[in-house]
C-alpha positions in Angstrom: 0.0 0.0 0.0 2.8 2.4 -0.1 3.0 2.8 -3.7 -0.6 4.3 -3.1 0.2 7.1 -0.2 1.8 10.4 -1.4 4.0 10.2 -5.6 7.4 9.7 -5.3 9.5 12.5 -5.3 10.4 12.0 -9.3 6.4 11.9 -9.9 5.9 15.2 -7.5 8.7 17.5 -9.1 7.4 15.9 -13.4 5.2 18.6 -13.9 7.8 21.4 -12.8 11.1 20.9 -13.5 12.1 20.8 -17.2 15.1 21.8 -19.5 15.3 25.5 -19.2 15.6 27.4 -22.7 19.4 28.4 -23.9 20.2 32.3 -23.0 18.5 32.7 -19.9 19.5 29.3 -17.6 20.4 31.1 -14.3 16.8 32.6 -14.3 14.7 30.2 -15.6 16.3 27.6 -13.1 15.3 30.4 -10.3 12.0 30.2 -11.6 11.5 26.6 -11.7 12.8 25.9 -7.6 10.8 28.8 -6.6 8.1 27.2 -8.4 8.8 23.9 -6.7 8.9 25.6 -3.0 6.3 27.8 -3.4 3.5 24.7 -4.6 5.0 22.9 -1.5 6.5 20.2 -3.5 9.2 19.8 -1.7 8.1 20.8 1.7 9.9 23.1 4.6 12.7 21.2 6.0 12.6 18.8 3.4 15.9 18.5 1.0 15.7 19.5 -2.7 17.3 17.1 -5.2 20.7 15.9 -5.3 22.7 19.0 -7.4 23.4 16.4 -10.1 19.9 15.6 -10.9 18.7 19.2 -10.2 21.1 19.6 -13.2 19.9 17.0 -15.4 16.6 18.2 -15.0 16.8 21.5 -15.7 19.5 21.4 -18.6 22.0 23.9 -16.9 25.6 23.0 -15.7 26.0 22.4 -11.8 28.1 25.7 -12.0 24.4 27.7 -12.8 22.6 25.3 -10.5 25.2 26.3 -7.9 24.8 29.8 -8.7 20.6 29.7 -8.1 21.1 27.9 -4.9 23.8 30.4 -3.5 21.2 33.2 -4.3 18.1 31.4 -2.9 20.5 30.6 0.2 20.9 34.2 0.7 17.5 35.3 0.5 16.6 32.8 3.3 14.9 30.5 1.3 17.1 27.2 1.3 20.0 26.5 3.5 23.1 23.9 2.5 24.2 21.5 5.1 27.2 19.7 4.7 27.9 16.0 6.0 27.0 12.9 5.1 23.2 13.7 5.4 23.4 17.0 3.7 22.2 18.6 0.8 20.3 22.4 0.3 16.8 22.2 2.3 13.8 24.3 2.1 13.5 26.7 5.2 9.8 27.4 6.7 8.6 30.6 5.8 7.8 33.0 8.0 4.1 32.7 9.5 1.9 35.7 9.3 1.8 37.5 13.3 -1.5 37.0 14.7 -4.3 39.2 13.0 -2.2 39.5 10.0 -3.4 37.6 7.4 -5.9 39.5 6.2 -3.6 42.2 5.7 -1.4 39.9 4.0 -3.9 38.5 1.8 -4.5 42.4 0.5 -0.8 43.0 0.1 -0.7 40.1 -2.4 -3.7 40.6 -3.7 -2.5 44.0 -5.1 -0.5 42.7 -7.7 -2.0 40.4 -8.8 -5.5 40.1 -11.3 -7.1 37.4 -8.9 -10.4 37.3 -11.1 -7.6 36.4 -14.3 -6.1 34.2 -12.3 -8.8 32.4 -11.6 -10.1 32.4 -14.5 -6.9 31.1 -16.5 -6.2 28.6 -13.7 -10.2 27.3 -14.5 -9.3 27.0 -18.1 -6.2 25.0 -17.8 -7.8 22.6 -14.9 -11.2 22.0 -16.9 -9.3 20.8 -20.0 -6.4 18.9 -18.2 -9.8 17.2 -16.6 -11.0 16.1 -20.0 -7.9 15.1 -21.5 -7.1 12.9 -18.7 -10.5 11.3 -19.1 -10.1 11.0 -22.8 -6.2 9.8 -22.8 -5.5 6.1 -22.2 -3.5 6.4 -19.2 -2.0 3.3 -18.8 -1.1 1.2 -15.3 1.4 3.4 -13.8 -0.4 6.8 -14.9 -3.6 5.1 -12.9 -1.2 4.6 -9.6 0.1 8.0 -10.3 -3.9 9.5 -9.8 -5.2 7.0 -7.2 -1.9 7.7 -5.1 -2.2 11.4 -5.4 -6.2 10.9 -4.2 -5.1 8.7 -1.3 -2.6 11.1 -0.1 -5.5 13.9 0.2 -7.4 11.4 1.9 -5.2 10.6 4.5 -3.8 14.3 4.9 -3.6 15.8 8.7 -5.1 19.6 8.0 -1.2 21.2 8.2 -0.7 19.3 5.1 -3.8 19.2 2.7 -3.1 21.9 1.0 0.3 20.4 -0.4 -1.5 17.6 -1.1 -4.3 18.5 -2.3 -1.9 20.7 -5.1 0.1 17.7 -5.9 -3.3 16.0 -7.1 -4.0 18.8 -9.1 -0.4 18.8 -10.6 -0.8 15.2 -11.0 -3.7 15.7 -13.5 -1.9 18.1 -15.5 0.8 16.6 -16.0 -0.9 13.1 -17.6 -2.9 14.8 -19.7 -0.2 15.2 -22.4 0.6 18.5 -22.8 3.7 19.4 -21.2 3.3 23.1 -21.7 -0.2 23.2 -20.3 1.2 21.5 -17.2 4.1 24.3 -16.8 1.5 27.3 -16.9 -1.0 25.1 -14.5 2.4 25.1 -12.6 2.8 28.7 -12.3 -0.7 29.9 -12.0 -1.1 27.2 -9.3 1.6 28.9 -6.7 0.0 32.1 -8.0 -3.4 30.6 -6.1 -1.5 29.2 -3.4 0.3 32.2 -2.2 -3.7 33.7 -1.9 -5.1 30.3 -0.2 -1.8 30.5 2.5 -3.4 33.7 4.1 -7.1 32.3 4.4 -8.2 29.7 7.2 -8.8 26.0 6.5 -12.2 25.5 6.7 -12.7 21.8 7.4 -16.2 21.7 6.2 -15.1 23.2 2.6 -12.2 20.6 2.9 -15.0 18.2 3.6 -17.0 18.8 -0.1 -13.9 19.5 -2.2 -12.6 16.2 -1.1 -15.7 14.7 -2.7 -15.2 16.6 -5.7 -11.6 15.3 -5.5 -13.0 11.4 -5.7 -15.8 12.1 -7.8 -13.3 14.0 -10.5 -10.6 10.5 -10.4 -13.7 8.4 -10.6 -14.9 10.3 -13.8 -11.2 10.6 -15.4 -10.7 6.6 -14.9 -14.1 6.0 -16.5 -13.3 8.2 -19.3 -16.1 10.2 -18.5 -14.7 13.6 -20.2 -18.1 15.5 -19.4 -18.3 14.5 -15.8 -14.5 15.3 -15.5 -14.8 18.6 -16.9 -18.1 19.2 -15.1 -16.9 18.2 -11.4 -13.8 20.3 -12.2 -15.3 23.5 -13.2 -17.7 23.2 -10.1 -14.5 22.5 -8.1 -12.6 25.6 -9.3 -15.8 28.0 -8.9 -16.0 26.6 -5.1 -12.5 28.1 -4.5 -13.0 30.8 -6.7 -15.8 31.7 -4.5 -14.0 31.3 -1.2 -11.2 33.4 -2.2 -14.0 36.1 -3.4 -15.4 35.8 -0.1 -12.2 36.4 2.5 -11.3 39.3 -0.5 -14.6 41.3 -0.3 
């Protein structure tokens, strides 16, 4: 049953980290960890790849690699250790004082075009939704989704909302389009840094974990309709929520 608890690391990082385009390596690597950190992919405290296959990955020499974890190191964001069990792990973030997160919320908010965001992020899930349900996964695509939906299942609250992102990941990454699942990516940690300053509710957890089982059920049917339907009803829920801690 292990196979069927949280996607191994390889499976969680697939739908982020690819070969960065020739000219602009240092950044686009930057982009890509940040990306990786920020969707909780490889969580606080947790180590980040070995540098050789942070390398590989990315298609940048370990001397740029080097370069983007030196600069993430000074920012505070990652920290090397050396030893036989080192590495370069993520540091926790700081947590919002007491009363704070609303005004948080607002100083994110103001750059960023939430209802676009939103938007974009419901286009990109509601046809990842179909073309999963459409696609013949195959055996180990079908472990991929029913490990990703036992994880969320099995989540303590302080962890859900990882999880619950790695699902979604997981679907846009098998439905075979590499480049929707890099802009998913991206607007994703766009949502999450909004979602990070608003409670858990668990009775919202509650229904959108049913959404979350009725959506795999639909995609492993090949249900496209029912897929696309249970996502876009999934996406207004926390389009909705977000509306409502916003207004």
């Amino acid at each position: 049953m292990g196979e069927l608890r949280e996607a191994s690391a390889a499976d969680r990082l697939a739908p982020v980290l690819r070969p960065v385009r020739a000219g602009n390596g240092f950044e686009e690597a930057m982009e890509q960890i940040l990306q990786i950190i920020r969707l909780g992919l490889v969580p606080h405290g947790e180590r980040l790849p070995a540098e050789r296959d942070l390398a590989d990955r990315l298609g940048v020499s370990r001397v740029t690699l080097r370069e983007v974890l030196k600069a993430l190191q000074d920012q505070g964001i990652v920290e090397s250790r050396r030893g036989r069990y080192g590495g370069t792990f993520v540091l926790r973030r700081p947590e919002p004082a007491a009363g704070d997160d609303e005004d948080e919320l607002r100083r994110r908010v103001a750059g960023v075009d939430v209802e676009d965001v939103l938007l974009f992020r419901e286009v990109l899930e509601v046809g990842a939704a179909g073309l999963c349900a459409v696609r013949p996964l195959g055996a180990d695509a079908e472990r991929r989704l029913r490990a990703a939906l036992t994880a969320t299942q099995d989540a303590p609250l302080a962890e859900y909302r990882r999880l619950d992102t790695m699902l979604h990941l997981t679907l846009a990454d098998l439905c075979g389009s590499p480049t929707l699942a890099g802009q998913y990516a991206a607007v994703r940690a766009t949502v999450n840094d909004l979602l990070d300053c608003i409670p858990l509710l668990v009775r919202n957890l509650e229904h959108s974990q049913r959404q979350h089982e009725a959506l795999v059920e639909a995609v492993l049917e090949g249900d496209a309709d029912g897929a696309r339907e249970v996502m876009r009803e999934h996406c207004a829920g926390t389009a909705a929520l977000l509306r409502g801690f916003l207004s």
